[in-house]
N, C-alpha and C positions, 0 to 999 in steps of 0.2 A: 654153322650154328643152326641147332632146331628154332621154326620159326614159334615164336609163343600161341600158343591156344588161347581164341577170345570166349571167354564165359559166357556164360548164358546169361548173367546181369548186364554184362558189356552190349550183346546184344538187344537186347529188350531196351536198356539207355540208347542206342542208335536208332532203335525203330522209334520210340517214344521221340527222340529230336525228332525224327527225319517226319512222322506225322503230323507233328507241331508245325512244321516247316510248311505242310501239304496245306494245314488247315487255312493256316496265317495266308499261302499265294493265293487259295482260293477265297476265301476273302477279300482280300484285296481284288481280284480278276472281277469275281460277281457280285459287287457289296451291291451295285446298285438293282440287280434282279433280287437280291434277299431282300433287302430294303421295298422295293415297290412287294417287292411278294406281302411282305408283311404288313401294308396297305391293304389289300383286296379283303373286304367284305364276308367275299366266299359261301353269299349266299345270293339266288338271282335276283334281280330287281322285281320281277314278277313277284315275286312272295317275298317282297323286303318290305318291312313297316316303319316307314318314316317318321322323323320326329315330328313333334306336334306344329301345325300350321303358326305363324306371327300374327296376332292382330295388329291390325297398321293403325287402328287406333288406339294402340300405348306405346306411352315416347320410348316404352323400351324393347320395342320392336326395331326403333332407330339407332341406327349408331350416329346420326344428326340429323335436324331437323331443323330447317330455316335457320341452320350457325351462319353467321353473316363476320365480318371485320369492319371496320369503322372504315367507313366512304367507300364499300363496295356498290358495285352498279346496281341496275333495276330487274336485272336480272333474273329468276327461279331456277335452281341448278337442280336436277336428278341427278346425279349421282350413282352410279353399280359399280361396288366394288370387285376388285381381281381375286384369284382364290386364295383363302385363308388357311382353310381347314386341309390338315392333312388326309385323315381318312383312317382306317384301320376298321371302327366296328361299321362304318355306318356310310352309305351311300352318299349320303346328303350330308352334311353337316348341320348339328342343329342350333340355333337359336340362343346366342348366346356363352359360346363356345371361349371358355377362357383364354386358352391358346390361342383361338383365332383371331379372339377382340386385341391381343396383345399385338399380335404380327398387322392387324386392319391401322390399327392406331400410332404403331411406331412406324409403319414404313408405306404402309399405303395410301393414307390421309393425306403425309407431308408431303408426300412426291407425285402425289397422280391428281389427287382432290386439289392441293394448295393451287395450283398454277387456276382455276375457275374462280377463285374466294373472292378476286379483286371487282369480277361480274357481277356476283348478286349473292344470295344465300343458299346453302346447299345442303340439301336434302339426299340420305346416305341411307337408304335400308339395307338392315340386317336382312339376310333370307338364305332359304336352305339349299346352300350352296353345292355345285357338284362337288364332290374331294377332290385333290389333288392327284388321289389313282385316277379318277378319271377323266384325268387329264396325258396320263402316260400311257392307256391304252387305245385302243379302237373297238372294242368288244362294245354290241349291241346294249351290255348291262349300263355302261360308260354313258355309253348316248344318250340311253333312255334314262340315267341320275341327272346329266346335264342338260336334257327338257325339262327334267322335271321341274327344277328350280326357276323355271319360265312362269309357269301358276303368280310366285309370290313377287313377283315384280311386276307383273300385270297388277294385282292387287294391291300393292302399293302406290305404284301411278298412280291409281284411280284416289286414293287418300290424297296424293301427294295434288292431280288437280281439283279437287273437292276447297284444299286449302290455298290455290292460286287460280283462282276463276280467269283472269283476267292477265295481262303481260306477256314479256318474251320468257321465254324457257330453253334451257341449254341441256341436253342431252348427251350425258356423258359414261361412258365403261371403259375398264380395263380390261382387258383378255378374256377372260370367262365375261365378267362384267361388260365388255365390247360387244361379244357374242349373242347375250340376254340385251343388249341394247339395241341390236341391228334388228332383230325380232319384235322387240316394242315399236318401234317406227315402222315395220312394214306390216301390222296387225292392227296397231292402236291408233297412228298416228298419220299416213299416209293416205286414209280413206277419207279423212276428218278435213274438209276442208279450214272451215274457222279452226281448228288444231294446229294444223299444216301452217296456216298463216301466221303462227304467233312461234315457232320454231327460229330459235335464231339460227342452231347449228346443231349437229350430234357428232362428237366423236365417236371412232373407235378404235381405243388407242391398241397397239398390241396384239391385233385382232385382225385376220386375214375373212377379205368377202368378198363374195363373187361380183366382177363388175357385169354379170346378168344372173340377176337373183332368180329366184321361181317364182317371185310375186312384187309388185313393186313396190320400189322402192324410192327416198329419195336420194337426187341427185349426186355423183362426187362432188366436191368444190372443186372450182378451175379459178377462182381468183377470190380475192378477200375480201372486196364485194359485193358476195355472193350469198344471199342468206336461203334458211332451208336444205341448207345442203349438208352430205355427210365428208367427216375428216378422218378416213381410216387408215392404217398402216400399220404394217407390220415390221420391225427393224431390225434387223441382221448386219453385223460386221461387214464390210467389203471385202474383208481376204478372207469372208469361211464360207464357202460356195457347197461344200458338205453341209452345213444346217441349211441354207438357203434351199437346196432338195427336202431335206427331213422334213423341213417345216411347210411346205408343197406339197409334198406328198401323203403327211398327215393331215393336211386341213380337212376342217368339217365345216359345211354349211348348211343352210336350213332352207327345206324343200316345202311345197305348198300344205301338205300336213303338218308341220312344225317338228318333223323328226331332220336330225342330225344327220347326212349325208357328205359323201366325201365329192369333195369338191374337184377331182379328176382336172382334166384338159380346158376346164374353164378360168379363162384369167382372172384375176385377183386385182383387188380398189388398192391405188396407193395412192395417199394425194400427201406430198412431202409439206410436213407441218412446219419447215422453215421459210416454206415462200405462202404454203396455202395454195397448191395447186397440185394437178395430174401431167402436168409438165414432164416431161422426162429428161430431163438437163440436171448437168452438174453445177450445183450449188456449192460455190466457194465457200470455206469454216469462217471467212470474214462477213458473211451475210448471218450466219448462227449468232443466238440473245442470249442464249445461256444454257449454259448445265449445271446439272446441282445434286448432290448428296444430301437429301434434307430429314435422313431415316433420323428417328429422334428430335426431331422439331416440336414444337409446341404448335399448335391451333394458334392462325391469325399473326404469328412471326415469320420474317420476310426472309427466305435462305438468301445466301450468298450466290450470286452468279457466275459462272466460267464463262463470258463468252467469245465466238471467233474462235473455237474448240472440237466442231464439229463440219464435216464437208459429209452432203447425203445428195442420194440420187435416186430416184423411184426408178428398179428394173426389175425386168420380169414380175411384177406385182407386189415387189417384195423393196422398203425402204432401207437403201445398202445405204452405210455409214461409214466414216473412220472411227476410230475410238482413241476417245483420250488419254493417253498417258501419266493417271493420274492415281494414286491409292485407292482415292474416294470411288473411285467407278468401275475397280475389280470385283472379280466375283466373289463374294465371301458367303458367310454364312452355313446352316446345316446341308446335308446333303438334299433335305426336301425345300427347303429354301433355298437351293438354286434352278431349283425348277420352278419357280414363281414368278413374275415379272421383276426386274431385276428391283433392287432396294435404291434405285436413284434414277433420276429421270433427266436424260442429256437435252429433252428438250424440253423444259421449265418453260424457258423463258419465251420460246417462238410460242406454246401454246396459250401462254397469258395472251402475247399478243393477238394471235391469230383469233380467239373469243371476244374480247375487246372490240377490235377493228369491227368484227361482223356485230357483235352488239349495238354498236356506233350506226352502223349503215342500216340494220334493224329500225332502230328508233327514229330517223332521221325518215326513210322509207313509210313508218309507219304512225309517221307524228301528226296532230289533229288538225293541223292547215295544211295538208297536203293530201291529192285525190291520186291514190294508186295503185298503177296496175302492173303486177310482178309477170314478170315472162315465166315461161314454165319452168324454166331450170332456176329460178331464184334470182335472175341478175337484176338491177332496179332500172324500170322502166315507169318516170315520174314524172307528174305535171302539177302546175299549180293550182289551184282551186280557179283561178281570175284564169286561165290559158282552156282551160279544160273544160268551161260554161261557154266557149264562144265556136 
């Protein structure tokens, strides 16, 4: 039998599938280089016109300001948020950013902010954040959008102690916010003796830093304590030894100019927020307070705890974890929201306590019948008024 002849419609319908097919795998293969592509600015930062600066003296420069809950401590919390903003026209993110107040407030308030609120009142400024591209490249434009956003948290500090002369202060950021925070204390805060001494503690949650900075710095915590010192870590799964490279190999830290360098062959601060220290030991999940999903929480309501759910260990610079097996602590969300700090936070509850504890030794260190004298690393070194006259 002759074989039948395919038409020319028959054709053009198979290349038409077979294209459809091409477009769909490639898609799928490279959504996430289309996707950051279609972030990038695409204009250098050198001739980029930022949005307009915040005054920090209107509340709505804040996304909070002195928010307190009923019977929180004496605390004064700063606060830097993680990044919001995705990015596409604009280097910076500006001021106000509907989207980004939306994703600041459902997910990064309840889970990074909540665990400080039981300390004192907390003070959250807006400011113009690097984007989210530039956080998935290395390009000099990247760097220099995430100095820049250094200016408006310097300038808020300075609001922020203008309205707290006096007390302890807690020093806290998330990943970019970590980043802008390790910068404030080795600029703002570390030269400052009377500053230095009313420091309870700074996190840096999320946030990879050189355990030898190019300018200094304060101490890691090596025990709880320890006041004035910093609480930095980075957290990676213990079976993904691939990110634990990526996220090493991409760090950036800040050099004595305040520009963004790669942090090469230098080790990296971990101090594991379950015990409060640089220990390098495995921490049993039955020493862990809690984890928690609290994306979607209200201001000042108390999430639910998991604990006894998490086993971590500070190596290589990098806080290794298990992960819980839990819905709430999967990756979900958009493709640019999961390159965010994740939407829940497995250590809620050690970091309530680990602020607490040092606020406590703070106060107690620094209370009005007692003459003292702090060692250089923060540990309390205390006499009584009646021991210390004789």
């Amino acid at each position: 039998m002759k074989p039948r002849a395919v038409s020319l419609r028959s054709l053009i319908g198979y290349a038409g599938f077979a294209l459809v097919f091409l477009i769909v795998a490639a898609a799928a293969v490279w959504r996430g280089d289309i996707l950051q592509a279609g972030m990038d600015p695409e204009v250098p930062f050198q001739t980029y016109d930022p949005p307009p600066a915040p005054d920090y003296q209107k509340a709505s420069a804040w996304a909070m300001q002195d928010a307190g809950i009923a019977g929180s401590g004496p605390a004064a919390v700063f606060f830097i948020h993680s990044t919001t903003y995705d990015g596409g026209e604009e280097w910076n993110g500006p001021i106000g950013d509907p989207d980004a107040d939306v994703y600041l407030f459902r997910v990064v308030v309840p889970n990074y902010a909540g665990p400080f609120a039981r300390s004192g009142r907390l003070s959250i400024p807006r400011y113009r954040q690097g984007s989210l591209y530039t956080r998935l490249t290395l390009r000099d434009d990247a760097r220099e959008a995430r100095a820049f956003a250094y200016r408006d948290i310097e300038a808020a500090f300075e609001v922020f102690l203008a309205r707290h002369p006096t007390g302890p202060i807690v020093i806290a950021g998330v990943e970019q916010g970590g980043e802008l925070a390790d910068r404030l204390v080795r600029e703002r805060i570390v030269g400052d003796p009377a500053l230095r001494r009313r420091i309870v503690a700074a996190y840096a949650m999320d946030t990879i830093l050189a355990v030898d900075p190019a300018t200094p710095s304060l101490p890691p915590c090596r025990a709880r304590d320890q006041t004035a010192c910093l609480v930095a870590f980075s957290p990676v799964t213990d079976d993904n030894d691939g990110a634990a490279r990526r996220r090493l190999r991409r760090a950036l830290v800040w050099d004595m100019r305040g520009r963004l360098v790669d942090l090469g062959d230098r080790a990296a601060v971990c101090v594991n927020p379950v015990n409060g220290s640089t220990d390098e030991v495995e921490v049993p999940a039955r020493v862990h307070l809690g984890a928690t999903n609290a994306t979607g929480l209200e201001w000042g309501a108390r999430p639910a705890l998991i604990a006894r759910s998490v086993a971590t260990a500070c190596r290589d610079g990098l806080l290794r974890h298990t992960q819980p097996d839990m819905e709430s602590f999967r990756e979900a969300g958009s493709w640019s929201d999961r390159r965010k700090s994740r939407p829940y936070n497995l250590f809620y509850g050690d970091i309530e306590r680990d602020v607490q504890e040092r606020l406590a030794a703070w106060t107690l260190r620094y209370a009005p019948d007692m003459a003292v004298d702090q060692s250089p690393d923060g540990r309390p070194e205390r006499q009584s008024n009646s021991a210390s006259s004789t």
